[in-house]
N, C-alpha and C positions, 0 to 999 in steps of 0.2 A: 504494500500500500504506500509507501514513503518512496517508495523508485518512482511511482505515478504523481508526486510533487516535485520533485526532486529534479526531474528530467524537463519539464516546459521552466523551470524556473533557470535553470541552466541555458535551455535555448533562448529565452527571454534576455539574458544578461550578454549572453553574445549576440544578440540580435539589436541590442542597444548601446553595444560597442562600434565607436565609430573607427578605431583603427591606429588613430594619428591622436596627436596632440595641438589643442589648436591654439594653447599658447609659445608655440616652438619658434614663430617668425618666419618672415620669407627668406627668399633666397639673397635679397640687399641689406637684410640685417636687422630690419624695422619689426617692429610689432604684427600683426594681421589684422590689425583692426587698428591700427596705427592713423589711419587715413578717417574712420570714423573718429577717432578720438581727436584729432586736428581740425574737425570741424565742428565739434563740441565745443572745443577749447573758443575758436572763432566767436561761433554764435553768443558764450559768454562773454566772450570783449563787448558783441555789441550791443549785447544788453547792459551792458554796465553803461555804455556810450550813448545808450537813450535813459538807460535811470538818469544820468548828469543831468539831461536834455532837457528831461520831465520837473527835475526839481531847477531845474534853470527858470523855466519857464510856465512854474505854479507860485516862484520868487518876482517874480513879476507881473503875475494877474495880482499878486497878493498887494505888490508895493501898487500898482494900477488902483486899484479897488479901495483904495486907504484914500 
């Protein structure tokens, strides 16, 4: 009875092994997701570059408004 568990949980486990490792890097030495994490990093600058923007220019309705 434990052979008949024992056996799809086996083929389960290699059926959800992909092989590789996908922190290993390419062949130019960079990361593999190297390219999504640089456009992460991007999109952070420009949100920092419109927070400035945003409090720039809620610093100036405000002095407006007065």
């Amino acid at each position: 009875m434990q052979i008949y568990i024992f056996i799809p949980l086996v083929l389960l486990l290699t059926a959800c092994s992909d092989g590789g490792d996908a922190t290993r890097g390419t062949d130019d030495g960079e990361h593999v997701w190297s390219e999504q994490v640089n456009t992460i990093d991007k999109a952070r600058g420009v949100e920092d570059i419109l927070g400035e923007a945003n409090d720039k220019q809620r610093e100036d309705i405000d002095r407006q408004s007065q």
